[in-house]
N, C-alpha and C positions, 0 to 999 in steps of 0.2 A: 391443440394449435398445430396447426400446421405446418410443416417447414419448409420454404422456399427455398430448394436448392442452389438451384441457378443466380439467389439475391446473392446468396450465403457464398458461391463461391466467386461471384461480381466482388463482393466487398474483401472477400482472401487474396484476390488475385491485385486487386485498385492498390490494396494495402501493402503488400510483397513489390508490387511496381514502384508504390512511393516511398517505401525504404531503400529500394535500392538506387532511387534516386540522391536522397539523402545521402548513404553510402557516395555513393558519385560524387558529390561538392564536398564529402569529408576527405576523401582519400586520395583522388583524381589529381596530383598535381601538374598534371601538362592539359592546358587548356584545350587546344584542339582536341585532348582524348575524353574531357568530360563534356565536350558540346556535341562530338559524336554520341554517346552511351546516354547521353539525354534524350540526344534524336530517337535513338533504336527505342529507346525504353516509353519515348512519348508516343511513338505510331506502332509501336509492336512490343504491348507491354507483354502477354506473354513468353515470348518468344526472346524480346531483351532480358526478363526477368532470369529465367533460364541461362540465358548467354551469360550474362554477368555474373551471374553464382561460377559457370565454371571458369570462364576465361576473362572475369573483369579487372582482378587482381593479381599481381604477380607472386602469387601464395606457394612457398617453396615446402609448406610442412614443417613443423615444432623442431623434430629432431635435424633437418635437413636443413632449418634454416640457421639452429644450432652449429651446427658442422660448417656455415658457411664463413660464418663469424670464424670461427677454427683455422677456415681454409685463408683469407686476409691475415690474418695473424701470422697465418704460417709461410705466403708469399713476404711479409717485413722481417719474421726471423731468418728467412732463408737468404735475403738481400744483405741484411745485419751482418750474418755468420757467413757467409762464403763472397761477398764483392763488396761490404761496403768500400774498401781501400781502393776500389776502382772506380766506387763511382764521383767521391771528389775529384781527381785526376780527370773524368773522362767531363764534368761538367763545364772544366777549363777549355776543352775542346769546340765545347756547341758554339758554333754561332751566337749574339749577343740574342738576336732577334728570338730563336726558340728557347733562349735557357728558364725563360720563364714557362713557358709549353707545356718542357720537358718535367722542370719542377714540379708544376701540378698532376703532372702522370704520376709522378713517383708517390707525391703523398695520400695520392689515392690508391696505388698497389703496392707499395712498397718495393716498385723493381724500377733501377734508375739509370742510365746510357750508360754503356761502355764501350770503352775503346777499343781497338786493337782486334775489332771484327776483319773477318772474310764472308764474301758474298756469292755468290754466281748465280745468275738472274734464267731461269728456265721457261720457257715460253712457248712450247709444242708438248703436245702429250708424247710424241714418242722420247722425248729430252727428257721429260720430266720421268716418264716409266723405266725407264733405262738407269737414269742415274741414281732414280731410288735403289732401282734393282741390285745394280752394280755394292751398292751402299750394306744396302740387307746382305748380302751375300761373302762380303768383307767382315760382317760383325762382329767382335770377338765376347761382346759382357753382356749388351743388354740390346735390344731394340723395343722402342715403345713408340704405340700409334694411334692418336686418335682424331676420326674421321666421323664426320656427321654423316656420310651417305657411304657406306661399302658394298658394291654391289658386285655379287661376286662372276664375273661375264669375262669374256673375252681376255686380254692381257692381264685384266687383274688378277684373274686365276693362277697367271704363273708369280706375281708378287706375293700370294699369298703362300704361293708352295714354297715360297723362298724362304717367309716369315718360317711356316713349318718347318725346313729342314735346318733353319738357324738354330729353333730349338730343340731338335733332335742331336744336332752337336753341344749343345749344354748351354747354346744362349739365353738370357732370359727375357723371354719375349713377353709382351702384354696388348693386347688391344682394349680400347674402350670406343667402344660405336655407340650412338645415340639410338635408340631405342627404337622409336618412330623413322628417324631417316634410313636405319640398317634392319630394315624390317626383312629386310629379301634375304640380308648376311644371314640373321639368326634363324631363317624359317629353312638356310637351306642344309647340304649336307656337311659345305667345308666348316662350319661352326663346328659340328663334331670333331671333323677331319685336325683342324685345330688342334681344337682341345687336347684328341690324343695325343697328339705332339708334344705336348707338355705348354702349349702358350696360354697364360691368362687370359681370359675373356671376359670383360663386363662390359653389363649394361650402363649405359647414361642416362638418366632419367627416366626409369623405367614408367610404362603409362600402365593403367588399369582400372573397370569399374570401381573398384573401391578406391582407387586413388585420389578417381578424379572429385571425391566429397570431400579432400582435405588439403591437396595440392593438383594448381592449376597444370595441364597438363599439356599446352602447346609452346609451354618453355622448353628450349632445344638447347643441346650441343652442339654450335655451330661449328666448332673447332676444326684446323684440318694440321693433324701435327705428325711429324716423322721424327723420330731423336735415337740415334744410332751409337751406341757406345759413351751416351754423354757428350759427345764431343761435333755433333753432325746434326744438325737441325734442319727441317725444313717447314715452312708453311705457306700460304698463299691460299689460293678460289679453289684448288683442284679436290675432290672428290675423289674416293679412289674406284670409280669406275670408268668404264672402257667406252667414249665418247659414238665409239662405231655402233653399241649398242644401246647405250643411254637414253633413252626415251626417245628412242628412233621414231615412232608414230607422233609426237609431237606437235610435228610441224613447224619446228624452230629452228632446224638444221643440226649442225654438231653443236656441241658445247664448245668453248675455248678458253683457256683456263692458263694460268702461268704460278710458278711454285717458286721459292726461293730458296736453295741450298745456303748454309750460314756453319760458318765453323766461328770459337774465339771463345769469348768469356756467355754472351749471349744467350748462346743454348745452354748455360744452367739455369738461366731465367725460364726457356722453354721446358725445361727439364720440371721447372720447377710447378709451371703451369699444368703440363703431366699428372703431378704428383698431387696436387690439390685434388684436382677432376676426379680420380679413382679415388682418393682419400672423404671427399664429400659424399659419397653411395651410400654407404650405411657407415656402421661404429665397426664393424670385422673389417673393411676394409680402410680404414683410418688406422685402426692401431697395424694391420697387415704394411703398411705404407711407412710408421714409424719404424718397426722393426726393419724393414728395408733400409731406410736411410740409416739406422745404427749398423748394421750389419756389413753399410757399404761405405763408410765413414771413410777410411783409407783410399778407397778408388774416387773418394770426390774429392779429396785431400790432394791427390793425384791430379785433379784437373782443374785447379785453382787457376786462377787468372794470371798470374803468371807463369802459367806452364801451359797457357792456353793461347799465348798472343799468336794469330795467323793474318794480323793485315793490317790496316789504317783508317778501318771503318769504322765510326763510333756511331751508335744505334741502341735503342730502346724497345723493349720486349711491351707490350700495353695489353694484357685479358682483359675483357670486362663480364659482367654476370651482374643479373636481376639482382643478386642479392648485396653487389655494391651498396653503398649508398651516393655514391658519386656515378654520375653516366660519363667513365672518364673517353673512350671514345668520341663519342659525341659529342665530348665541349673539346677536346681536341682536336676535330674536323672544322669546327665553328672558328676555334683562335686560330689555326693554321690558315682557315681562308681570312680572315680579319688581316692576320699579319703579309699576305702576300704584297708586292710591290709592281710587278710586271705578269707575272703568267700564272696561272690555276686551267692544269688539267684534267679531268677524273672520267674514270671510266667505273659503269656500275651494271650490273645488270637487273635493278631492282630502284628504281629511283620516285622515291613516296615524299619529299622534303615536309617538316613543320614549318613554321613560320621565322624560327626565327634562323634557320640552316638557309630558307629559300634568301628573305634579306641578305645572308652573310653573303650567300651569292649572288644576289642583284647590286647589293652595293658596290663590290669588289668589282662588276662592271661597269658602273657608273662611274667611279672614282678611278677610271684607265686601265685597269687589271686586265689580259686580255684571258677572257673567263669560258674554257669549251669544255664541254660536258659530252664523251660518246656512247652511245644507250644501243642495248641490240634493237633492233626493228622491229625483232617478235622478239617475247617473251612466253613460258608457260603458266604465267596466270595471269587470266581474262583482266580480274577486276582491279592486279596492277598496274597495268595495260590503259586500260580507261584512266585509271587513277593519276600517272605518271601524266597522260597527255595534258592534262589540266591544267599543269604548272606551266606548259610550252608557253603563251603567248605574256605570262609577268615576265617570262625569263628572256626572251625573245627579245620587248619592248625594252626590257632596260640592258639589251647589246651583249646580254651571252651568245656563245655562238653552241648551238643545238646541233648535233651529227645521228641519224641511224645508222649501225653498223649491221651490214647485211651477208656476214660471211658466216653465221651461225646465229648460234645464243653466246653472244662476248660475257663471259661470266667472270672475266678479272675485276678485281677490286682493289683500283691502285688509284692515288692522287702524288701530283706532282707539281710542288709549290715554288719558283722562282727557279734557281739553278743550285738550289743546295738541300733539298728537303723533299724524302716522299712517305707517304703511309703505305702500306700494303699489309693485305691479309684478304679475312675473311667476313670483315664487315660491308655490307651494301647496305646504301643512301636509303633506309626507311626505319621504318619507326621501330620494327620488329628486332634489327640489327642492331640497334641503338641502346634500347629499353629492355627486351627481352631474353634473347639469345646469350649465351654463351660465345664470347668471339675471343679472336686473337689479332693484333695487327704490330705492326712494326713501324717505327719510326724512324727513318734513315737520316742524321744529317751529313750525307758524302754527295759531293759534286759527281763524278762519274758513275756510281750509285743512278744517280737524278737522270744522268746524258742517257743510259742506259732503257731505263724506264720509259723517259719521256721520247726517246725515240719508236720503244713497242707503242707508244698509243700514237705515234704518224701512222706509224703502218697500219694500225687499225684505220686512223682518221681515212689512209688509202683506199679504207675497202669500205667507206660510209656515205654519205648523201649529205648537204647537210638541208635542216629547215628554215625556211625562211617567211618573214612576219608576214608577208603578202599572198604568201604559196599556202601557210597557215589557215588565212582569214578568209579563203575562197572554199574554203570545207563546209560540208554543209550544216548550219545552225543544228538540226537534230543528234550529230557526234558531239557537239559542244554542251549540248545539256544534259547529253546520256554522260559525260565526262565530267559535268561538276556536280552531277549527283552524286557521283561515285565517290569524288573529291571529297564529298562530305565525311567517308567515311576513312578516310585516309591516313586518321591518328591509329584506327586499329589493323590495318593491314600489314 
């Protein structure tokens, strides 16, 4: 008998495509992602089949998702054991409107507002490089840093000698880069250069052929964290590379980016977020992480919350990670725009909305909110670009107001809700920042805080265009269909 190859692997392939669709409606619970992976998998079943095995699930690995479990636990005992006495005190503080917000933050990480924060709001790269600089160079115990992108060029070269000669005088330094975004750090020569300086280096989710058969492997560390002495935090959009050289061929301009320096009780919540991230890598460096914290028991003892008060800021530390089970970002972008009354600002550089983030912002229009969203003009990828246009004319019709900013790639990621409430970090408006990524963001309830913020996104609105429904609909029908094809795919972007 003879055997029909080509039947034999019609029927392997038909079959592998219909399980994985199966798979789809079993596991898929955000609806736009399972009518996407239906599509790919119904018109390109090989090639879906394939995708889905390695990037359909957010599959962290046995041991690693192990560890993640570990790392939750150990963001609620670290809250338990060093702030809970702060944070009933600081919940008296919030505003009526977010204490319920703030609530669900907490029971989802276990880190909950405190008061008695300082802030200073950094919004130029040469601000931002400078004051890190100044910061590394002052550090007397520890400095820890972790950045999704380190690319080692231009000014960031001397931030990094900085790191190095901090731990040549006995600091103890640590970086943790994401694997894939710091590909240029690890390949180049200051990795070594590092090293021999005595500063820790790991990897963040390390990728590799054999990885990628066990855990999916475009889950990132988005994170962009500085934490100097315990006592010095900073986070926000910045990347630690040198915008004059950062993907200068492009075509998107500079990047532009703003950080936020944070002293008070706060950064031992960032401290704390630190402390999981390298502790989640393997088991050597978990229990390397405990002996730390036993070892330094005394200098955290030391920087307790009341020995930490620097100001009148009360503020909320928010991670989130795939391997939550809550997407607590996410639903807290959604209640903050629910809860607005007068104004919703946001600026993104990556704006993919689902269904139910787009409503929270149409509705918040419709119902007199006055609702502006400012997006760079260019971005560097094509098919968020197409993606993004998509959502312009629901959001248009129901009286957002749509801005390009055209003085680079605007890569902050800040919203700013009424006059008492902002997010900031490292989250952008899509599904990846949401679902995926490793992020950090902040939730401020301080008025001047708010004036602050909401006056950097004038000055961008200065330097932007806006759109308008008329100026929209005279485009030619061919962008509009290349733009909701794309749309289609939009849960996985």
């Amino acid at each position: 008998m003879k055997i029909e190859w080509a039947t034999v692997f019609l029927v392997l392939h038909t079959s592998a495509a219909l399980m994985c669709m199966l798979r789809v409606l079993y596991k898929q619970k955000n609806i736009g992602s399972t009518f996407a992976w239906l599509i790919i998998l119904f018109l390109f079943p090989l090639f879906g089949t394939v995708a889905y095995l390695l990037i359909g699930e957010p599959r962290l690995g046995t041991a690693r998702a192990k560890r993640s479990g570990e790392m939750s636990r150990f963001y609620q005992s670290f809250g338990t054991t060093y702030l809970s006495g702060m944070y009933g005190h600081a919940r008296e503080t919030l505003p009526p409107t977010y204490r319920g917000i703030s609530r669900a933050a907490e029971s989802a990480t276990g880190l909950g507002a405190t008061a008695h924060n300082a802030m200073r709001l950094l919004s130029t790269t040469d601000d931002i490089i400078e004051t890190m600089l100044a910061d590394i160079r002052s550090a007397e115990y520890s400095c820890m840093l972790v950045f999704y992108i380190i690319e080692p060029k231009g000014r960031i070269e001397t931030l990094l000698q900085a790191v190095a000669e901090a731990a040549q005088r006995g600091v103890d330094c640590s970086i943790l880069a994401d694997a894939v975004g710091s590909r240029s750090f690890f390949d180049s020569t200051w990795y070594a250069k590092l090293k021999q300086a005595g500063v820790q280096i790991d990897e963040s989710l390390p990728v590799g052929l054999l990885r990628t058969l066990f855990t999916r492997t475009d889950l990132r560390n988005h994170r962009k964290i500085l934490i100097v002495d315990g006592k010095i935090g900073y986070t926000g959009s910045f990347n630690l590379v040198d915008p004059k050289f950062f993907k200068k061929n492009s075509g998107v301009g500079e990047w532009v980016d703003v950080m936020m320096r944070c002293t008070g009780p706060m950064v031992l919540e960032m401290a704390a977020v630190f402390f999981a991230d390298v502790a989640v890598e393997n088991d050597d460096k978990l229990h390397g992480i405990q002996d730390y914290l036993r070892k330094n028991e005394e200098r955290i003892a030391a920087m307790l919350p009341d020995k930490m008060k620097q100001g009148s800021i009360t503020a909320q530390v928010i991670p989130s990670a795939p391997a939550q089970n809550d997407h607590v970002i996410y639903e807290t972008i959604i209640a903050a725009i629910h809860a607005a009354n007068r104004q919703i600002t946001i600026t993104t550089p990556y704006f993919v909305p689902d269904e139910p983030l787009l409503m929270a912002l149409t509705m918040a229009a419709k119902r007199g909110v006055d609702v502006t969203l400012i997006l760079p003009e260019k971005v560097d990828s094509l098919m968020v670009r197409y993606a993004s246009r998509a959502y312009y004319p629901l959001l248009l019709e129901a009286g957002v107001h749509l801005t390009l900013f055209h003085g680079g790639l605007l890569h902050a990621k800040t919203m700013t809700v009424d006059d008492d409430y902002v997010l900031f970090g490292t989250v952008n408006m899509d599904m990846r920042s949401f679902f995926l990524n490793l992020e950090i963001s902040l939730a401020v309830y301080n008025q001047d805080i708010n004036r602050q913020v909401y006056a950097l996104q004038q000055n961008y609105l200065a330097e932007s265009h806006c759109i308008t429904v008329k100026g929209w609909q005279q485009r030619s029908k061919w962008w509009m269909l290349v733009e909701n094809t794309v749309r289609l795919m939009s849960p996985l972007l």
